[in-house]
C-alpha positions in Angstrom: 27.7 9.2 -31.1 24.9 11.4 -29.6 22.7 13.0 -31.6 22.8 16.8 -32.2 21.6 18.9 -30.1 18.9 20.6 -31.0 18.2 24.3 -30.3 14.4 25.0 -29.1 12.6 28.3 -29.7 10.9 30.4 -26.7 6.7 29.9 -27.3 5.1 32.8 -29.0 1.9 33.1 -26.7 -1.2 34.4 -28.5 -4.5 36.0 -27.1 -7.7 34.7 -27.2 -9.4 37.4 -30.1 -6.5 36.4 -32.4 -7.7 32.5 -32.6 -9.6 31.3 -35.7 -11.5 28.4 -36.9 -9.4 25.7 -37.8 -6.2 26.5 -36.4 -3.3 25.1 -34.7 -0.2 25.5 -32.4 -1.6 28.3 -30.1 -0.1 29.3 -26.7 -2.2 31.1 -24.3 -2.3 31.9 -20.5 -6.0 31.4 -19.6 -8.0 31.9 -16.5 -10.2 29.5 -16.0 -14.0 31.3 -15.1 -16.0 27.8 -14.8 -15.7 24.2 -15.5 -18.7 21.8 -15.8 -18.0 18.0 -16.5 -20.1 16.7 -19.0 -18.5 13.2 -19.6 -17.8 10.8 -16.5 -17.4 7.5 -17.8 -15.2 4.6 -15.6 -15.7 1.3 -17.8 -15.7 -1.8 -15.5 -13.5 -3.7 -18.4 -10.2 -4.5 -17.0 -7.2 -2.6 -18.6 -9.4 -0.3 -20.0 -9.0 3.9 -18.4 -12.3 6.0 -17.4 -12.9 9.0 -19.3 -13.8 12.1 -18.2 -14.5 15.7 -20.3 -15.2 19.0 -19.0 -16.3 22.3 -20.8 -14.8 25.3 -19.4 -15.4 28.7 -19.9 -11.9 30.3 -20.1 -10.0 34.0 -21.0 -7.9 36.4 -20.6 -8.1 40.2 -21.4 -9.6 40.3 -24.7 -12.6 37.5 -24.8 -13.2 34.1 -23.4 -13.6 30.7 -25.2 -14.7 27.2 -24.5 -11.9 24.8 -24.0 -12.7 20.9 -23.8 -10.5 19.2 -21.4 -10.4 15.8 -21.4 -9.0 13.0 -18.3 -6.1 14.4 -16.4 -6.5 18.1 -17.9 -10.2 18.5 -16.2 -8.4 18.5 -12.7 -5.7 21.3 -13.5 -8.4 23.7 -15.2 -10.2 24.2 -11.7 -12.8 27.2 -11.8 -10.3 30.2 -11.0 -7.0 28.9 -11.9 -4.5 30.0 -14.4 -3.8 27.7 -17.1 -1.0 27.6 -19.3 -2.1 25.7 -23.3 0.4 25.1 -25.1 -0.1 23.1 -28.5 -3.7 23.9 -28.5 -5.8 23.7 -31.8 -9.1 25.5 -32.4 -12.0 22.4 -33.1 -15.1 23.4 -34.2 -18.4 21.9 -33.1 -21.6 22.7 -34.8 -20.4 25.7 -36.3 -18.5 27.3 -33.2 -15.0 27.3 -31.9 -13.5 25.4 -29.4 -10.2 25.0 -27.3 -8.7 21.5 -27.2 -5.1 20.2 -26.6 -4.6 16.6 -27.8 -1.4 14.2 -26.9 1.0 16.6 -28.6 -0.3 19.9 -26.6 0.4 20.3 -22.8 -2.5 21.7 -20.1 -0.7 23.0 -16.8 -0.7 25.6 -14.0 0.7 29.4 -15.0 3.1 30.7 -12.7 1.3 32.4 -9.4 1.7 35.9 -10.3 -0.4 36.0 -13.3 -3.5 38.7 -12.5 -6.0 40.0 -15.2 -9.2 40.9 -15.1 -11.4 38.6 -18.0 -13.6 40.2 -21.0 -16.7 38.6 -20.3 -18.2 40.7 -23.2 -16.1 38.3 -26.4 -17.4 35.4 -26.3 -15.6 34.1 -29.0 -17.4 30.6 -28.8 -20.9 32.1 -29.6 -20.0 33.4 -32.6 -21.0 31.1 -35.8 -19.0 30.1 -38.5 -20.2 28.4 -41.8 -18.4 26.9 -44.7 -18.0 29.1 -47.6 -17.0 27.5 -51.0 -14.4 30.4 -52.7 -14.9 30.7 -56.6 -11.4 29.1 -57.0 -11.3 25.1 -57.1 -9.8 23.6 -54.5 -9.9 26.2 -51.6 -12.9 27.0 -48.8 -12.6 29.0 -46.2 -14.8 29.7 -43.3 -16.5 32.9 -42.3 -18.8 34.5 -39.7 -22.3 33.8 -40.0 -24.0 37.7 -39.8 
């Protein structure tokens, strides 16, 4: 017997001043403004795969935000591209927010008519976060540093 179908929702995309620290399952067009590999590593073990990991600055109409791609993902987020992320989580790195999409989250090419200008001025990656302990046990939440 086959097993049931099952009935998939349409992705609810998000824009890049509406992600927080911490987060997960965002989907966002991007536009990918540069791309600089930081991590070119090819092992000469046998059966073992290279790694490679670039930081790009990318946006879309209301701020930009480094992403981390990593292998196969640093080829399709070429310096002025569109990207599509879907599954992408929010990592942070010493106190600031980053873009990443791990083995569960897809990184390919938007559709060729996509065309927006990018708010240079949010940079949503500059802006510092640090843990803040809430007066009830258990709970923490994290804010912007001022």
């Amino acid at each position: 017997m086959p097993p049931p179908s099952v009935e998939k929702r349409a992705p609810v995309f998000t824009t890049v001043d509406q992600l927080r620290p911490d987060t997960t399952g965002h989907n966002l067009v991007l536009k990918v403004v540069d791309a600089k590999v930081v991590v070119n590593r090819s092992t000469g073990r046998v059966g073992s795969s290279a790694s490679k990991v670039a930081e790009c600055l990318v946006g879309d109409e209301t701020g930009v935000i480094v992403f981390a791609a990593r292998n196969e993902q640093v080829d399709t987020a070429a310096p002025g591209s569109y990207i599509v992320l879907r599954n992408a989580r929010i990592d942070m790195f010493r106190g600031s927010m980053r873009l990443a999409v791990n083995q569960w989250g897809k990184v390919e090419e938007a559709e060729p008519n996509q065309d927006f200008q990018v708010k240079m001025e949010d940079n949503m990656s500059l802006i510092e976060f640090e843990l803040v302990q809430v007066n009830q046990p258990g709970v923490s939440q994290a804010v912007a540093a001022q």
